[in-house]
Structure formats: C-alpha cells, structure tokens
RORONU-480932 format. One record per residue: residue in one letter; y negated, z, x negated of N, C-alpha, C in turn. Coordinates in steps of 0.1 Angstrom, whole numbers, plus 2048, in hexadecimal, padded with zeros to 3 digits. Example, Ala and Ser with C-alpha at 12.3 -4.5 7.8 and 13.67 -1.06 7.14 Angstrom:
2
A83984E77C82D84E78582184E77C
S81684778080B84777780084F77F
This chain:
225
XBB5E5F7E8BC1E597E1BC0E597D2
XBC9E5D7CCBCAE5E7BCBCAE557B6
XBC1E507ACBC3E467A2BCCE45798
XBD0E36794BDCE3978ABD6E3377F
XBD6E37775BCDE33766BDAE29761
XBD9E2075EBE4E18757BDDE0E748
XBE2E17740BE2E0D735BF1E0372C
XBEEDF872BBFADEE726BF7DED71B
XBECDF2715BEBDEB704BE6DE06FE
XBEDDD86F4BEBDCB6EEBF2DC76F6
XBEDDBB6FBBF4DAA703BEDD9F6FB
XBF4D946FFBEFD8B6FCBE3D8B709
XBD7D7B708BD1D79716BDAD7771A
XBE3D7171CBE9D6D72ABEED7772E
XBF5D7F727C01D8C730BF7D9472D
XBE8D9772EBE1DA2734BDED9A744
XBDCD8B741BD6D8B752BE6D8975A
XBEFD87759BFBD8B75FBFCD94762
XBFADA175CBFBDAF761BF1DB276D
XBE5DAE76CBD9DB2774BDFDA8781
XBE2D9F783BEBD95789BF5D9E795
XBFFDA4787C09DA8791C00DB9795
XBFDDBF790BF8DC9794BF1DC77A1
XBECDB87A5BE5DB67B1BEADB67BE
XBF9DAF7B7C08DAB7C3C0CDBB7C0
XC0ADC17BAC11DD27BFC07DDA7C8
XBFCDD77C8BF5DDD7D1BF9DDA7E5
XC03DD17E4C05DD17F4C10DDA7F4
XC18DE17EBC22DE67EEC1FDF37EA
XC18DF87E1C15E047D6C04E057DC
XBFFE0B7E6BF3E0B7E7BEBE147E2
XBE4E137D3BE1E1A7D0BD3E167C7
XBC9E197BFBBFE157BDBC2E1A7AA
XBBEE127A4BC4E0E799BB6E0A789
XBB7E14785BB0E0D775BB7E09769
XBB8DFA769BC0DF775DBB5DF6752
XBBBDF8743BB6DF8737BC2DEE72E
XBBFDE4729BC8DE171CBBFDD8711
XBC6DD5707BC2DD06FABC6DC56F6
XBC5DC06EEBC3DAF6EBBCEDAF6DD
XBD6DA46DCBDDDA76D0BD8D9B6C2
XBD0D946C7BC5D8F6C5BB9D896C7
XBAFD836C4BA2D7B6C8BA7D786D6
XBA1D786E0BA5D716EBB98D706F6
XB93D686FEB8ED65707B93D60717
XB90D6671FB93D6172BB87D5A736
XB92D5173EB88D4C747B84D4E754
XB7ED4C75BB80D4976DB87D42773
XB8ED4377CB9AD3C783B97D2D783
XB8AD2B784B84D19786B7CD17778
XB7CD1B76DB79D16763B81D0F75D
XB7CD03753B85CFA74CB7BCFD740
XB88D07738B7BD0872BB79D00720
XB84CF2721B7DCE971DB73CE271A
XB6ACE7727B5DCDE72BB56CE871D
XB58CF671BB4FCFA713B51CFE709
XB5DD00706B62D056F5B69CF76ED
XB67CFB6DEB68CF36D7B76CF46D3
XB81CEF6DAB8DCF06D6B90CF16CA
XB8DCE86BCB8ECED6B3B8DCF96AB
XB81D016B2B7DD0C6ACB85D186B5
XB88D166BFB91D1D6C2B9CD1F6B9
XB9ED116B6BB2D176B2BADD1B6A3
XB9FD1569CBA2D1E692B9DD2C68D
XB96D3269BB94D3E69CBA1D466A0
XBABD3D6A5BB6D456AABB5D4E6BB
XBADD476C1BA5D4F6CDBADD4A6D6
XBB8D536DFBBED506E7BB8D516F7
XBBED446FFBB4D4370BBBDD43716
XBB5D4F71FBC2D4B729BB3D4D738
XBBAD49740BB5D4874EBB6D56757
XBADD5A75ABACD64766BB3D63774
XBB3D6F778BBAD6C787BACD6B792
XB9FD73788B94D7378CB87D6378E
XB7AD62793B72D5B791B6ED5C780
XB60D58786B59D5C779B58D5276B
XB53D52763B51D4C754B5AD4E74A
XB59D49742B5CD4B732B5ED5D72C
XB62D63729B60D6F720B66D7571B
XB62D7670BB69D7A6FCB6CD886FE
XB79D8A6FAB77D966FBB80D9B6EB
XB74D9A6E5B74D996D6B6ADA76D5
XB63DAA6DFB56DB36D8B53DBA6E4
XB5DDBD6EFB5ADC56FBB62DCC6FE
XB64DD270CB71DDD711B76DD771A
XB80DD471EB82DCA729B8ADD5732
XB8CDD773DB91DE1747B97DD9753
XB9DDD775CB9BDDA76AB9EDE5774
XB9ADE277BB99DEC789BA2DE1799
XBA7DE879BBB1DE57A9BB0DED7B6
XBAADEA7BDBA8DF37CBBADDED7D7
XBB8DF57DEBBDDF27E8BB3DF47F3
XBB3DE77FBBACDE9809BABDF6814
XBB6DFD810BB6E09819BA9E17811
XBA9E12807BA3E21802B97E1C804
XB8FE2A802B7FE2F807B77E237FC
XB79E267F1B73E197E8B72E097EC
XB7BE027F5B7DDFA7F8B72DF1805
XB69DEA7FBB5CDE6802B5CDDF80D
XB53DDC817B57DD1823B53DC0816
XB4DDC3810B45DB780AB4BDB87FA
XB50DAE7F2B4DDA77E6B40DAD7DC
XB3BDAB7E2B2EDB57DBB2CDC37DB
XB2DDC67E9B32DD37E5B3EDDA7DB
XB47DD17D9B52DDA7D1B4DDD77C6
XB46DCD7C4B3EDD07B4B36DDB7AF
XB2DDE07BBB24DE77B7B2BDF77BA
XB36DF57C0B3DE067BEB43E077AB
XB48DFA7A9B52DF779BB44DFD790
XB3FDED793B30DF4787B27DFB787
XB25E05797B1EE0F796B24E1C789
XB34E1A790B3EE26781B39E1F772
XB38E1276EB34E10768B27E1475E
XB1EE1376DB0EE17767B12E25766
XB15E2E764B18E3B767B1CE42758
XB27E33754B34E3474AB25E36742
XB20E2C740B17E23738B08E2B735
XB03E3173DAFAE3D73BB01E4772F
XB0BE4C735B0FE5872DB12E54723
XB18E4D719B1BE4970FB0CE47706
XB02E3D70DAF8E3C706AEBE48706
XAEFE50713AE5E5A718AD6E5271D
XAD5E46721AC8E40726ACAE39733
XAC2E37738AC4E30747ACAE22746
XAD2E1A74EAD4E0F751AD2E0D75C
XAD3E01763AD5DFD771ADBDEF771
XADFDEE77EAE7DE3785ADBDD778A
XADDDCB783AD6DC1785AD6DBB79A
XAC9DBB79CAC8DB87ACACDDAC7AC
XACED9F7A3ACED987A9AD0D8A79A
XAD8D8179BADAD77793ACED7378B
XAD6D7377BACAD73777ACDD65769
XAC4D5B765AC9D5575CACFD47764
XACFD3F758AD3D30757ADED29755
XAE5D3174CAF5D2E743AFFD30748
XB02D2674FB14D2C75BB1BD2774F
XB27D2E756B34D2A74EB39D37743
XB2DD3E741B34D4D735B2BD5973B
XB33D6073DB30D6E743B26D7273B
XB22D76733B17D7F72CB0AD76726
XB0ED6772DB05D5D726AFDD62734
XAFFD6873CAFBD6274EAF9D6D756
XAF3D7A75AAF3D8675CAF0D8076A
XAFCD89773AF9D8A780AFAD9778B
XAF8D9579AAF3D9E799B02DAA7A0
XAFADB779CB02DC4798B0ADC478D
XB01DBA784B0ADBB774B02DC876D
XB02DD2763B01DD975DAF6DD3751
XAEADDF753ADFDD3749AD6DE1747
XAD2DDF73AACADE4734AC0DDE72B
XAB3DE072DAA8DD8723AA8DC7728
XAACDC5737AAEDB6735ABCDB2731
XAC4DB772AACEDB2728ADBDB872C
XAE7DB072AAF4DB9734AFEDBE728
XAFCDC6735B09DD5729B16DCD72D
XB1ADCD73BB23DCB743B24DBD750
XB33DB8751B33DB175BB42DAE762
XB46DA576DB52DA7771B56D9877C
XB5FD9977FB61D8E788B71D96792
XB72D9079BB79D987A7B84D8D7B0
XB8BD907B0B95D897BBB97D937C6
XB94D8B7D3B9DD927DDBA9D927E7
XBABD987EBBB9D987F0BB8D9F7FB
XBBDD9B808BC2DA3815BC3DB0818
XBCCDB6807BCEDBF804BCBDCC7FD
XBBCDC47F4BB9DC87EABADDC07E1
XBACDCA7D9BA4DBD7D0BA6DBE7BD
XBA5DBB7B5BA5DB87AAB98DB67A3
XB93DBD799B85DBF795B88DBF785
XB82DB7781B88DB2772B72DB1769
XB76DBF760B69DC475DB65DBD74C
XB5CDBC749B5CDBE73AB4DDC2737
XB50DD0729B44DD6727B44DD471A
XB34DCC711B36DC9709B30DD66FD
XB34DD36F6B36DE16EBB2DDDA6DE
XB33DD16D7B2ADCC6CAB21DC26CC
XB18DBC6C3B14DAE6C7B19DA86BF
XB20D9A6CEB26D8E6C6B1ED886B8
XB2CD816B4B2CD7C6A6B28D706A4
XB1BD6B6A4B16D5C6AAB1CD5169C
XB1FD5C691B2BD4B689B37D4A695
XB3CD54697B48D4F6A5B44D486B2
XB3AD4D6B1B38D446C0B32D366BF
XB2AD376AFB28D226AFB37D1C6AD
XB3ED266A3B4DD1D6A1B50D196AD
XB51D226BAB5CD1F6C6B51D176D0
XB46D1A6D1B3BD156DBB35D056DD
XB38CF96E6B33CF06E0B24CEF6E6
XB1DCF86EDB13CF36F0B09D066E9
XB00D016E1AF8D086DCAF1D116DC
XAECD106F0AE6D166F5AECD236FC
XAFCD226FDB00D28700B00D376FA
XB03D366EFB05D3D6E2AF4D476E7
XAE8D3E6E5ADDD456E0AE0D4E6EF
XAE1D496FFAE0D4B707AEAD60706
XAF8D5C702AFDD67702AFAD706F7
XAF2D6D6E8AEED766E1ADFD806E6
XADBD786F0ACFD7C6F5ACED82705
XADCD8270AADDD89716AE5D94714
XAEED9670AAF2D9F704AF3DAC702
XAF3DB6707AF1DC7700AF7DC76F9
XAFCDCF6ECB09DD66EBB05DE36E8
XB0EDEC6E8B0CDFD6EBB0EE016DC
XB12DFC6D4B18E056C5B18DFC6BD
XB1BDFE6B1B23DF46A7B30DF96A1
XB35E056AAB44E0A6A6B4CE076B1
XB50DFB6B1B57DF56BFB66E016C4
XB69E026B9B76E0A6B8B72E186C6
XB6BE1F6BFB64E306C3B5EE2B6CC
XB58E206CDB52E1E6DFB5EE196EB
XB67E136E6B73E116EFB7AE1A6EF
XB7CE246E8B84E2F6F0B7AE3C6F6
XB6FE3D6F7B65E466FCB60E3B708
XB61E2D709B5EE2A71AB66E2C71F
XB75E2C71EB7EE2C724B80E3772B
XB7CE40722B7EE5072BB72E52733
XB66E5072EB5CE4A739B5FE42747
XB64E3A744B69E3374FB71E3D75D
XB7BE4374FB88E4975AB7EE5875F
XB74E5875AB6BE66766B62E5E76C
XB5AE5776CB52E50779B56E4777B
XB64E4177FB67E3C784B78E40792
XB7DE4878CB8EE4E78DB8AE5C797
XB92E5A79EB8FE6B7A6B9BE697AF
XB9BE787B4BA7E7A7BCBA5E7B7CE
C-alpha cells in the first residue's frame, strides 16, 4: 500500500495536534499509512494525554518565554519542541506494518528511525532494550525502551495512541542541545533540566540543515510502496 507524505507547515501546538487527531478519525474511512511533518509557528511544547503540566512547569516562565502548550492525542511526557524534528506516522491496522503489540509498532517506527539516524551521522545507533532512568514526566529527561540512543543518550522518542483502526505514532528527534537558560526559566524542579541535558544527543548545531535532511531520511527508511 502507498504511503502518503503529508506536510501542513507552521500550526500553532494545538492545530498541529488536531491535525494528527483528525488524520486518526480519517484512517477508518481513508485507509492508508501516513507520514505527517509540520512546524511550529512558535516556542511550543506538548504533553501526554494524562499530564497536568502544571505539576512541572513554571507558568510564569512559560508565558514569558512565549511557549505555547498544548496536549497530545498521545501518552507520554513533556516535550519542547524548540530543538527537535517532530513528525508523525499513522498506520492503518490492515497494512503489513501494523504490529499485533504496542511495542511492536514502536520498534518498526524507530527502527526507520535508527536507519534515518545512522545515515545522517554515518555511525551506529541502536534501540534501547529496555526503560532507562528516573525522571518521568519529560520525554528526553527519561529514555525508554526502543527509544533511539547513542553513547547512553537519546537521539529519539515517541508516544502512541491506538485505535481499532489504526494507530497514531507521534515521534520527536532531537537535533540541538537544549538551552538550559530556557529550561531553568520554564522548569520548576532542577533536576529535571540536569536530567534532560544529560540524557540528551543532539546530531548538529545547524538545526535548520538537519531538519530538512531527516526528513527526507525519514521519507526513504521509512515510506515505500
């Protein structure tokens, strides 16, 4: 079955996770397996469907960062996506990709990943076996397992909804290393901050040139007909 590459652009957070949203409710009628790509039209952060990110960000520094927050359709933690590539992937239950297990669809998603993620840097990576770390609540504070890791630390990670129908696979690969004045402004606990500067990869320091060269990475180890 053919994949359809869909890019939307700049959204705000909210009307990017709306799209991934409705793109989920088109999968019962449109069955088709799907890599979305869009962009941020500013600072923004998203959460996991059961996160209250009150408990961890410093509202104030939010608003005067300007960091807009919106809620996932997905699980999962906290994650900026100020300094990453954010993507998802949508696979209908009928196609050959479409795992018996939750785990499994991770490890088909981030195996294209590890693949993406080799060829760009030309060195080995691999998929973490197994939960790793202390710091719930932010994705890259917290490496788990079939997250994308190199030297100990993670390139890549994702969180997943499923559906009857389908599933929804909401990725992010981090590109620079965060900006730890931003993250004490927005962060109220400390440890957090050291936790995600220290679990961390990033691939470049030309965020720009690495987000449009994963992307086409992506759409060859990942996209086929």
């Amino acid at each position: 079955m053919k994949w359809e590459v869909v890019d939307t652009g700049p959204g705000s957070a909210e009307e990017n996770m709306e799209r991934d949203v409705a793109l989920l409710k088109d999968l019962q009628t449109n069955p088709r397996p799907i890599l979305h790509f869009y962009d941020w039209v500013q600072d923004a952060a998203t959460y996991g469907h059961f996160i209250d990110p009150t408990q961890f960000l410093k509202m104030e520094g939010v608003r005067k960062r300007g960091l807009q927050l919106a809620k996932r359709p997905t699980g999962g933690g906290i994650v900026f996506h100020l300094w990453d590539l954010a993507f998802s992937v949508l696979i209908p239950k009928s196609h050959a990709a479409h795992g018996k297990t939750a785990l499994e669809n991770y490890a088909f998603v981030n195996g294209a990943v590890k693949r993406a993620t080799q060829q760009f840097l030309g060195k080995e990576v691999s998929l973490t076996p197994t939960d790793i770390g202390e710091i719930a609540g932010f994705c890259m504070a917290k490496p788990t397992k079939y997250d994308v890791m190199l030297g100990g630390k993670k390139i890549a990670g994702a969180a997943q909804r499923q559906q009857k129908w389908g599933f929804l696979h909401q990725g992010t690969i981090a590109l620079v290393q965060p900006s730890a004045d931003y993250l004490s402004d927005v962060l109220q606990d400390g440890r957090v901050k050291e936790a995600i500067l220290a679990n961390t990869f990033s691939l470049t320091d030309n965020i720009s040139k690495a987000r449009q060269e994963m992307r086409q990475l992506l759409r060859e180890f990942l996209t086929y007909d």
